[in-house]
matplotlib code that plots the C-alpha trace (Angstrom):
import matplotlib.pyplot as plt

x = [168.5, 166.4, 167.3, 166.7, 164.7, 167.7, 169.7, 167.0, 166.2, 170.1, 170.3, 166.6, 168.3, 171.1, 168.9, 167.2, 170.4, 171.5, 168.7, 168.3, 172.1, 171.3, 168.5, 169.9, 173.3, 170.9, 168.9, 170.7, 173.0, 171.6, 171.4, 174.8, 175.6, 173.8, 174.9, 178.2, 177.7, 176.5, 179.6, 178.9, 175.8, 175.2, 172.8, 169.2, 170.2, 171.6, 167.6, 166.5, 169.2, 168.4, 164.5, 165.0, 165.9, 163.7, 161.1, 163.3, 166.7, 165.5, 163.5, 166.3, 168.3, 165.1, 167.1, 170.6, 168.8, 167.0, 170.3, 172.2, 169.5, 169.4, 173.5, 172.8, 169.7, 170.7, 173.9, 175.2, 178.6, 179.4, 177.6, 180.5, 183.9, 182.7, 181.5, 184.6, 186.9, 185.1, 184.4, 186.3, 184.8, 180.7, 181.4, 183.0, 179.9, 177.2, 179.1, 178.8, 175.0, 174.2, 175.7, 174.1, 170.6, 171.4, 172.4, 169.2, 167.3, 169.2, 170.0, 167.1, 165.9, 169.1, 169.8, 171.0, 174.6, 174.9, 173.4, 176.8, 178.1, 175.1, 175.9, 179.1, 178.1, 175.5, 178.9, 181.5, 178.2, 178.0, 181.5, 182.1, 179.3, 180.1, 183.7, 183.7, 181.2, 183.6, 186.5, 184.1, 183.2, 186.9, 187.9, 185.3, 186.6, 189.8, 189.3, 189.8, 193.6, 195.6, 198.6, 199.3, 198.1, 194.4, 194.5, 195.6, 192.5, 190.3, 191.6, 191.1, 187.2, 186.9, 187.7, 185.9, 182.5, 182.1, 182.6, 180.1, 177.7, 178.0, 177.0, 173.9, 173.2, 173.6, 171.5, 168.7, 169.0, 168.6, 165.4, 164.4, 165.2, 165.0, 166.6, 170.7, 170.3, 169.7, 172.9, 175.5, 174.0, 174.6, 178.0, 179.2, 178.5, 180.0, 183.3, 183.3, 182.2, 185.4, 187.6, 184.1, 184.8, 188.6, 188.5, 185.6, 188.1, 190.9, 189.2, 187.6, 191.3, 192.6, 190.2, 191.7, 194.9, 193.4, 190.9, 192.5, 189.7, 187.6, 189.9, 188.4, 185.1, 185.2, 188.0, 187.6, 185.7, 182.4, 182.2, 184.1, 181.5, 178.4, 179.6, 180.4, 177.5, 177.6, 180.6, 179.1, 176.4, 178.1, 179.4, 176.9, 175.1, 178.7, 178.6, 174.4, 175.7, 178.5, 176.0, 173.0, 175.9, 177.9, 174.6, 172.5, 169.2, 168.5, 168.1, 166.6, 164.3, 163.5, 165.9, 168.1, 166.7, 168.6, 171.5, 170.6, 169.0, 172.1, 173.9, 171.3, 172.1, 176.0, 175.5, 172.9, 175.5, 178.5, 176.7, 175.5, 178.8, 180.2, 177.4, 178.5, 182.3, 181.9, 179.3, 178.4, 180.7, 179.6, 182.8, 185.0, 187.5, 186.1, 182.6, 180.4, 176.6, 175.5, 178.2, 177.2, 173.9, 171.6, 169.2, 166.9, 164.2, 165.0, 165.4, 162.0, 160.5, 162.6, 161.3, 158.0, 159.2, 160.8, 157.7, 155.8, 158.7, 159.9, 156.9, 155.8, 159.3, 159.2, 155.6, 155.9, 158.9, 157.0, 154.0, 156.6, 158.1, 154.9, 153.3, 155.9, 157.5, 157.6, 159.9, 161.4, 159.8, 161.0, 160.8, 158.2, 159.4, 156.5, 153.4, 153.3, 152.3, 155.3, 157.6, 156.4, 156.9, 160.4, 160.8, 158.6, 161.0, 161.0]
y = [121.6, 124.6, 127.1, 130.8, 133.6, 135.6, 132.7, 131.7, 135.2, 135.4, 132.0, 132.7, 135.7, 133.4, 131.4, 134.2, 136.0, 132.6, 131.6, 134.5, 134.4, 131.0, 131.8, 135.0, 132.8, 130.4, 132.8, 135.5, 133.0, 131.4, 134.7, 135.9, 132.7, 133.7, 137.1, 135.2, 133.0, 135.4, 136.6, 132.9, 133.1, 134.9, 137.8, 136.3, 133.8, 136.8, 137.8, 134.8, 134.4, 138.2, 136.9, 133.5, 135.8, 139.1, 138.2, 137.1, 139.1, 141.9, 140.3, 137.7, 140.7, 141.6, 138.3, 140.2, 143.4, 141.1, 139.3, 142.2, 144.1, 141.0, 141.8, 145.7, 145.8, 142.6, 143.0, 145.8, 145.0, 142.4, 144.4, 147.4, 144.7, 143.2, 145.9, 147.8, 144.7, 144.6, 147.8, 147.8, 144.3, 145.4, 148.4, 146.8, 144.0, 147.0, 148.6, 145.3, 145.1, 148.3, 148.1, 144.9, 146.9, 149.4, 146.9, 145.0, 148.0, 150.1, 147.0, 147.1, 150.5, 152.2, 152.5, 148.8, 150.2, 150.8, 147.1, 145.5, 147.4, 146.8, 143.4, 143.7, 145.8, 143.5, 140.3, 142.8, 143.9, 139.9, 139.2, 141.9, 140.8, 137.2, 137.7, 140.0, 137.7, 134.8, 137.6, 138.2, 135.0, 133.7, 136.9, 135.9, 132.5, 133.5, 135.9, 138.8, 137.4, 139.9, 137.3, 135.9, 132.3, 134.2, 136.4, 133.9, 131.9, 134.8, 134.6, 131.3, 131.4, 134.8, 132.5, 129.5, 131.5, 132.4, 129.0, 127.5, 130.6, 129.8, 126.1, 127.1, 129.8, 126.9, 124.2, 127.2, 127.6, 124.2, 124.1, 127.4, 127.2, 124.4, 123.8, 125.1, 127.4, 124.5, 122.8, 125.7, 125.5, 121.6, 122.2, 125.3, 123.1, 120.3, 122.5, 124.2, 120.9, 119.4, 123.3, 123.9, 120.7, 120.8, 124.2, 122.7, 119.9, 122.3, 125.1, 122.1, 121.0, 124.5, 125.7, 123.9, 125.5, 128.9, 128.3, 125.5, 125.0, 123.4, 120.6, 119.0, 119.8, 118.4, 115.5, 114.4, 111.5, 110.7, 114.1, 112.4, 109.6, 111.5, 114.3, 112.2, 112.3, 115.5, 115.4, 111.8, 113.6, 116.5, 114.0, 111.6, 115.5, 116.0, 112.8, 113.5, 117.0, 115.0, 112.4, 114.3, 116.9, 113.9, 112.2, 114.6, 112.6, 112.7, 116.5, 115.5, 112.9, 116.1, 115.3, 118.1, 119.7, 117.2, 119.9, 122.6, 121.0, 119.0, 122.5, 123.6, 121.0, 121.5, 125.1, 124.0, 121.2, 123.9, 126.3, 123.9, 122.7, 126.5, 127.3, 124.1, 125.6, 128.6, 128.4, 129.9, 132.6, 135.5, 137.1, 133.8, 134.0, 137.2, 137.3, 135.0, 135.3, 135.9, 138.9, 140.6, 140.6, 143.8, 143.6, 141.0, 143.7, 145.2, 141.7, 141.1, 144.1, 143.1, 140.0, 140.8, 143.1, 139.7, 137.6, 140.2, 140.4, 136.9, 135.2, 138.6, 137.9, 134.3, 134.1, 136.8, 134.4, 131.6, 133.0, 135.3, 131.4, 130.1, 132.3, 133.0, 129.2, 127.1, 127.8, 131.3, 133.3, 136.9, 139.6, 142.7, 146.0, 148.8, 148.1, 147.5, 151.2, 152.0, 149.9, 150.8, 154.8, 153.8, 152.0, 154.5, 157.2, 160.6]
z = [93.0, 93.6, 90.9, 91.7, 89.4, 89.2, 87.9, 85.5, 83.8, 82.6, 80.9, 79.3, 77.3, 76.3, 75.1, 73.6, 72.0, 70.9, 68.9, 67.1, 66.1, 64.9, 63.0, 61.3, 60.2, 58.7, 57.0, 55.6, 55.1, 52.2, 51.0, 51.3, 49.6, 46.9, 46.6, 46.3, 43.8, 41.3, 39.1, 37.7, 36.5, 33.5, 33.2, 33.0, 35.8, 37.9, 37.8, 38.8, 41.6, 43.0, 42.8, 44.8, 47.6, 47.2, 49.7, 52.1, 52.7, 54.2, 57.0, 57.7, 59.0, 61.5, 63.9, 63.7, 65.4, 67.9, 69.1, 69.4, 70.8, 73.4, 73.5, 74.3, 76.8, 78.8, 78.6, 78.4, 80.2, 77.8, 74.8, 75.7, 75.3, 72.1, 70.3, 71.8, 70.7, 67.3, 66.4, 62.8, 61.2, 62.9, 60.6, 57.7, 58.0, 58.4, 55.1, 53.3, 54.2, 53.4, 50.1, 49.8, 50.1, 47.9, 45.0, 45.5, 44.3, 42.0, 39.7, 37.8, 38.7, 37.4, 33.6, 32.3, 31.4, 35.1, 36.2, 35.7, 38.4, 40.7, 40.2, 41.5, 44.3, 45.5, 45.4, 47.1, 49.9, 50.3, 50.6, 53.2, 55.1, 55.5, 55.6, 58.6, 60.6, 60.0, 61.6, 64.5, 65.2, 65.0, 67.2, 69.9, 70.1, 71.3, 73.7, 71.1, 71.1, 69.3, 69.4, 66.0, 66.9, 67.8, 64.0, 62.2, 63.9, 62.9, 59.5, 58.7, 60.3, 57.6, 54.6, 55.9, 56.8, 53.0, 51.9, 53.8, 53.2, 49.2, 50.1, 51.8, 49.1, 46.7, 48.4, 48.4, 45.1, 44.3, 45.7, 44.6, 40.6, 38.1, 34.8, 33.9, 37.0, 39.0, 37.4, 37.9, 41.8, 41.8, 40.6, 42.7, 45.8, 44.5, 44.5, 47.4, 49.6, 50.2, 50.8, 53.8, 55.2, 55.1, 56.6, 59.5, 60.5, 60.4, 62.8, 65.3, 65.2, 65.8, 68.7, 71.5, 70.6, 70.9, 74.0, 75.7, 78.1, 75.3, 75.8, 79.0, 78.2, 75.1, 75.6, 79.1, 80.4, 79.7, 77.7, 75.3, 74.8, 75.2, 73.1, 69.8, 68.2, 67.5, 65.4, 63.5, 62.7, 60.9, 59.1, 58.5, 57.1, 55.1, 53.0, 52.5, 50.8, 49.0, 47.7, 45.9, 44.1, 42.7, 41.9, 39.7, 39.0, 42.9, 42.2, 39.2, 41.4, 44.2, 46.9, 45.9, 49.4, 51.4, 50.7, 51.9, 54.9, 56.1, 55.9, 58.1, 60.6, 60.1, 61.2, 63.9, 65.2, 65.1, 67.0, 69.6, 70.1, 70.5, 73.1, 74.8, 74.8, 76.3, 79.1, 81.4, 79.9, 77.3, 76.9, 76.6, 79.8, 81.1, 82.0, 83.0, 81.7, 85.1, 85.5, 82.5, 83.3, 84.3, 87.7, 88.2, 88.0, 84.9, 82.8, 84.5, 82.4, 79.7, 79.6, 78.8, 75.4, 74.3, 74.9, 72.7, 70.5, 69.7, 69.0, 66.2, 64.6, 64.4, 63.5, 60.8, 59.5, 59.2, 57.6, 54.9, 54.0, 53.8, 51.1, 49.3, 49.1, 46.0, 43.1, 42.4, 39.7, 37.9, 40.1, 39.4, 40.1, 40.1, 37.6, 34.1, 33.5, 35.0, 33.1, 30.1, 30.7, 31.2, 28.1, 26.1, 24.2, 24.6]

ax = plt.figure().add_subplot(projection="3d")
ax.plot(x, y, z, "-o")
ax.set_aspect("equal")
plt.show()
């Protein structure tokens, strides 16, 4: 079958938009998670928490601005009803961010009677943030369905969205730290393992309810059959997460990275199987990827932007990981001259 430029040039942004979506849920993810998991950590832990992610958070936002930007410039018809639809939780997640980013900083460079409440700021920033993606992404499943069957949908995706977030943040931080840090991360996802995939199995249950057309592609023959090992293998990754948090001395041994990597694949898994749902749509029930998108010609010059763009972004991530990977260590704010004209009375 003989498959046309303008046909192609759509579904390559898709692809596009998509990945970076995936890559910025992953990412900041972990961080989120660990923005979420600090009101149980105690002070000198907090540090090393913040420091785990401090070369990291800020660049794992760079994929949210290349999806949407994707969303806006491609398109644009699709970009106006979601935005339009989601206008309130894109601005409680941009208030939760940028609160985020203020915390980061003026936690140690404010006086310490004030880091307490950066501290707090930098958990509320994280639980905004995740909280209204989980809203967005259970409002996009539905249609935007303001029925009560589509909001309580949303609702339940807001609260499980966090939960897995705080997994990945602890699997991170299992690799990232060592010693009692280490052991209040082992333990946190050891708690919040079995409420994530409770929550999973409820939503996967729930969805054809709310977009009934998942059903025959999901349910129908040989989909059914050819489809299954996508769900065996979330929980062949489930039971890997369950194993190494019940079983210390594996973290102990160096496998504790099995958890945060078999998250990484539940999310991976989940997404694929979303993108497998809706298509060829972009706006579930509405628009079709092809009818959202701008001219031929235009995503032609387009294109070349996101062959320029993509591989700088992707390449600069890998190259940030690889120098700064290896176990956390305190962060240093300003020089030593510096610090010690702060401490030095007056």
């Amino acid at each position: 079958m003989n498959i046309s430029w303008s046909t192609l040039l759509p579904l390559i942004f898709m692809a596009v938009m998509g990945l970076a979506l995936l890559v910025y849920v992953i990412l900041d993810g972990y961080d989120l998670g660990v923005g979420l998991l600090l009101p149980l950590a105690d002070e000198a832990h907090k540090d090393m928490m913040i420091a785990s992610i401090g070369p990291f958070w800020d660049a794992n936002e760079t994929w949210l601005v290349l999806g949407v930007g994707v969303l806006l410039v491609a398109f644009p018809m699709a970009h106006g009803i979601v935005l339009q639809a989601l206008y309130l939780p894109v601005a409680v997640m941009l208030i939760g961010l940028i609160l985020r980013g203020v915390a980061f900083d003026f936690r140690v460079k404010a006086p310490l009677q004030y880091k307490i409440f950066w501290n707090r700021a930098f958990f509320i920033g994280s639980l905004l943030a995740s909280a209204a993606q989980g809203w967005m992404l259970g409002s996009y499943i539905t249609g935007f369905d303001s029925h009560w069957l589509g909001l309580a949908f949303s609702l339940g995706i807001a609260a499980t969205l966090p939960a897995a977030y705080v997994l990945l943040g602890a699997g991170w931080l299992i690799m990232k730290t060592d010693g009692l840090l280490q052991e209040l991360a082992v333990a946190c996802a050891r708690r919040v393992i079995w409420p994530m995939g409770m929550a999973l199995v409820a939503i996967s249950l729930a969805t054809p309810l709310v977009n009934p057309e998942v059903v025959g592609k999901w349910f129908g023959a040989p989909q059914l059959f050819l489809l299954a090992p996508v769900p065996l293998c979330c929980a062949l990754a489930f039971f890997a997460i369950r194993h190494v948090v019940h079983n210390p001395h594996l973290v102990r041994a160096g496998y504790g990275w099995i958890v945060f990597v078999a998250t990484v694949l539940i999310f991976v898994l989940a997404f694929l199987g979303l993108a497998y749902s809706i298509y060829p749509d972009i706006v579930i029930g509405r628009m079709t990827v092809w009818d959202a998108a701008v001219s031929t010609e235009a995503l032609q010059v387009l294109l070349v932007g996101v062959a320029i763009t993509l591989p700088a972004i992707a390449g600069y991530t890998v190259f940030m990981y690889r120098v700064f990977w290896g176990r956390a260590v305190a962060l240093s704010y300003g020089s030593s001259a510096d610090d010690n004209a702060q401490t030095k009375p007056h």
